[in-house]
N, C-alpha and C positions, 0 to 999 in steps of 0.2 A: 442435505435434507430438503424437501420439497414445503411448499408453504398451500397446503391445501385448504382448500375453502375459502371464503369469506376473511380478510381480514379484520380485526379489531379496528374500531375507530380511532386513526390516528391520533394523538395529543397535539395540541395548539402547536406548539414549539417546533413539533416535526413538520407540520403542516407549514408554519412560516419560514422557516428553513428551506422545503423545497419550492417556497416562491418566492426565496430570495431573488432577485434578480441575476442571471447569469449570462456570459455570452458562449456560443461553442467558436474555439479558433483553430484555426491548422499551420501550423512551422513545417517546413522543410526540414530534415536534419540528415545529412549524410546521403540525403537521396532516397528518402522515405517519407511519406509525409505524418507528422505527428500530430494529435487532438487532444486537446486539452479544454476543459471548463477553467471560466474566470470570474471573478469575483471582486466587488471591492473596486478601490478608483486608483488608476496604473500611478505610481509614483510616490505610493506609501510602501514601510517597509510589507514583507512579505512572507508568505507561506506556500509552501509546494508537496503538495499531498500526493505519495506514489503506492499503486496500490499492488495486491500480491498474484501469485500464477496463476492465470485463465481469470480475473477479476477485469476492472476495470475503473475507470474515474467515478463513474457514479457509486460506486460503493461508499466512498466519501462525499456525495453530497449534502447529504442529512446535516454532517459536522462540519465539511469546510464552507459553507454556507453562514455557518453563526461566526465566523471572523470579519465577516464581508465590511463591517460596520469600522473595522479598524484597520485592515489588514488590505491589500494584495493577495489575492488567494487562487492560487490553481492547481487544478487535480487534472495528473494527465495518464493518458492511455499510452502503457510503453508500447514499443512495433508489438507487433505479432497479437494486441490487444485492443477491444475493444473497436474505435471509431479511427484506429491508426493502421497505417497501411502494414505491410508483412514486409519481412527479409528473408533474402537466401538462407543468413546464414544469423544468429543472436548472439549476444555473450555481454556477461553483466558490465564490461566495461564500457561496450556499445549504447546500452542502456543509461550508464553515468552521462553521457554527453546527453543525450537524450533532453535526461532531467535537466541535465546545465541549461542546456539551446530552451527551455522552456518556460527558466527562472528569468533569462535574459530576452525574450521576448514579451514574455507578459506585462512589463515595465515596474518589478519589482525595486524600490531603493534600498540599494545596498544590499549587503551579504542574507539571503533568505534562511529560514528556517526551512529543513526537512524533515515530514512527518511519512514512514515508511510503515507498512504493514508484511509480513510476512517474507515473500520473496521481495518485493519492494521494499523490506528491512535490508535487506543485502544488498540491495543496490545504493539504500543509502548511506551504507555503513560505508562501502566502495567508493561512493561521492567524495564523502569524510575525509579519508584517506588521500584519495588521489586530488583534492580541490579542497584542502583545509583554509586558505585563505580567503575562499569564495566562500564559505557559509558562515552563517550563527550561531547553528547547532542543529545536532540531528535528535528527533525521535525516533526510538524504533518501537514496533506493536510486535509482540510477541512471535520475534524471529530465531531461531534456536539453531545456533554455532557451534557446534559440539569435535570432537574427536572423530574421527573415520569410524563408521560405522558401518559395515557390508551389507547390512539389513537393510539402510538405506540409499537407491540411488537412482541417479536420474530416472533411468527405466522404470522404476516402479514410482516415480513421482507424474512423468507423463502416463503413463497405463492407469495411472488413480481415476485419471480425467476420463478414462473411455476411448473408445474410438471414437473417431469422426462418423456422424452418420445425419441425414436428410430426414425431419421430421417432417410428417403428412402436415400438420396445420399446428400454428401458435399454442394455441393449447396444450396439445398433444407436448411438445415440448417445455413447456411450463409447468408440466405434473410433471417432470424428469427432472427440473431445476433440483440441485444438491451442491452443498459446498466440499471440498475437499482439504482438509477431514471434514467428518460429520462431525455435529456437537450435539449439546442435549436439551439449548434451549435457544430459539430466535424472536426476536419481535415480529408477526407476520405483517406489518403492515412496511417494515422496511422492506423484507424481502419479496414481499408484490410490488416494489420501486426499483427495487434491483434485477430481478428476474426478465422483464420485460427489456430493459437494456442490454442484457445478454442476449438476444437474439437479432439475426438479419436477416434476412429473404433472401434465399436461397433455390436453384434449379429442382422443381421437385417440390418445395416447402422451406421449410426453416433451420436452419444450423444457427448454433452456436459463433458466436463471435471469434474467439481468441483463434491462433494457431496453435495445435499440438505439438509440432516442429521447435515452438518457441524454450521448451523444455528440455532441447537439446541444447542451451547453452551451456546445461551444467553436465558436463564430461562422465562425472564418475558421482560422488558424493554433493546433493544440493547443501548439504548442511554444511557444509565444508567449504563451501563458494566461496563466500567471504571470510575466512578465517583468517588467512594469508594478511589480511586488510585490519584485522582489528589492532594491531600494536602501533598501527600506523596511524592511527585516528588521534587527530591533534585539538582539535576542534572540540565546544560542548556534545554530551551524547548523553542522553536518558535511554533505559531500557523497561518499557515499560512490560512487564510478563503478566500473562492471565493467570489465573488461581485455573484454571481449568481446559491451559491450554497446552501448548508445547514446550514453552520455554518451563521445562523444569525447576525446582531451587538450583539441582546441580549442575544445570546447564545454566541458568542464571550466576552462577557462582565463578564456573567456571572463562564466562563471557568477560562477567568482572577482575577477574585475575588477569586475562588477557590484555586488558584495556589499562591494566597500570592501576588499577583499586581508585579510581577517580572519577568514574564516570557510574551513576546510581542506578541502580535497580529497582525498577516499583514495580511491587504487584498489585492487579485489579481485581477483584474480590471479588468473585462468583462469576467473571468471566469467560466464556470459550474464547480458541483460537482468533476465532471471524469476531472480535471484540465490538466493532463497529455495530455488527447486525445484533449483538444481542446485551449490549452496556454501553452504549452512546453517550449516555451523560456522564459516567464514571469518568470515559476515554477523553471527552469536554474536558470535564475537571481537573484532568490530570494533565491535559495540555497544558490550559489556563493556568495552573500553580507552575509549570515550568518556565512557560512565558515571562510570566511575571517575576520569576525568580529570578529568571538570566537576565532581566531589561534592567537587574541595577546590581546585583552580585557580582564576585571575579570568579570564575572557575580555578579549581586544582589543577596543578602542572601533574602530569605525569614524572619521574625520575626514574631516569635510564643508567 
């Protein structure tokens, strides 16, 4: 959905958040170069915000921006996204080293937390799994892991985005700005801060950031990516699902059965999909009580 008009005057809070102070860095990884925002003074523990398909790091600015004060914080652009350079070829396990080379550059202490949204929910469920001893714990933002479904798959997940095509001038492509899915309600003054970071100067005019290519990592079923991965998740894992977005009860149900009945399920209450752009404080708060709950509780073991 597009954010026409005039935005609402932002609230304090938003406003201090995006001048928190940030640096932009670039890591080499694998022979790609990756961008990430940093936050926060290198050598405290940490946070690693991964954001979901055709998005990018600043999606999370608003909120990894309010850790800066305690934390290590960075939000990064996986390849194919954002201010990170492109690959021949993607695949979510590509993207795990990605996140790792990022936690470990930014001079995070100790095992980081990971907060993932959507398809960066699967990559950090993926992380979880294959690098249990390198993390704290993961969040996921309503990433929904279901059974094989025909109705949905790669192709129709890349084809959601559009084709590629050259806009005449910034504008013109900023009235096209939509997330994918649509929802039913956004704050406009995030998404006039996000909007404009999706775009780059391009021959002709202005394209889009991400690759479309990038959506070929997932073979057959995106929802299914990471499924393989969840029995394997040793590590804490919150799943936090919208009231209004993808992760179902029943896919939330079933996410939980998968996981060994020990890693929780919270719902955010009036939220869409894109939780960030339209319940930011909810998605804060629900951080916040995880954080603080994992900094002195013992997690559940799984039994196999």
């Amino acid at each position: 959905m597009s954010a026409p008009g005039r935005p609402t005057t932002a609230p304090d809070w938003y406003r201090k958040a995006l001048a928190t102070p940030r640096s932009d860095v670039t890591v080499e990884v694998e022979g790609c170069p990756i961008h990430y925002l940093a936050w926060g003074e290198r050598g405290r523990r940490g946070l690693v915000f991964v954001h979901g398909g055709g998005a990018h790091a600043h999606w999370w600015t608003h909120v990894a921006a309010r850790y800066a004060s305690r934390y290590r914080v960075a939000a990064l652009d996986l390849s194919g996204h954002g201010d990170s350079g492109h690959r021949e070829r993607y695949s979510l396990e590509g993207w795990t080293r990605e996140v790792m080379a990022v936690a470990r550059h930014a001079g995070i202490d100790g095992p980081p937390v990971l907060v993932g949204h959507s398809m960066g929910g699967f990559v950090t469920i993926a992380t979880a799994a294959l690098e249990p001893d390198a993390l704290s714990g993961v969040i996921v933002c309503d990433s929904p892991i279901s059974a094989p479904d025909p109705e949905i798959d790669a192709h129709r997940m890349g084809a959601a985005f559009g084709k590629p095509r050259i806009y005449a001038s910034r504008r013109e492509a900023l009235e096209r700005f939509r997330t994918v899915p649509p929802q039913a309600h956004y704050l406009d003054y995030v998404m006039a801060d996000v909007g404009p970071h999706s775009l780059t100067p391009s021959e002709g005019g202005w394209r889009w950031k991400f690759d479309h290519n990038a959506f070929n990592a997932f073979e057959e079923n995106p929802r299914a990516a990471a499924r393989a991965y969840l029995p394997d998740v040793r590590c804490r894992l919150a799943l936090l699902r919208s009231e209004c977005g993808l992760v179902t009860e029943d896919i939330g149900q079933y996410m939980y059965e998968q996981m060994g009945r020990v890693n929780p399920v919270i719902e955010i209450p009036l939220a869409g999909h894109h939780l960030m752009l339209d319940q930011p404080l909810l998605l804060i708060t629900a951080i916040n009580t995880l954080l603080s709950d994992w900094a002195h509780s013992e997690p559940l073991r799984r039994r196999d």
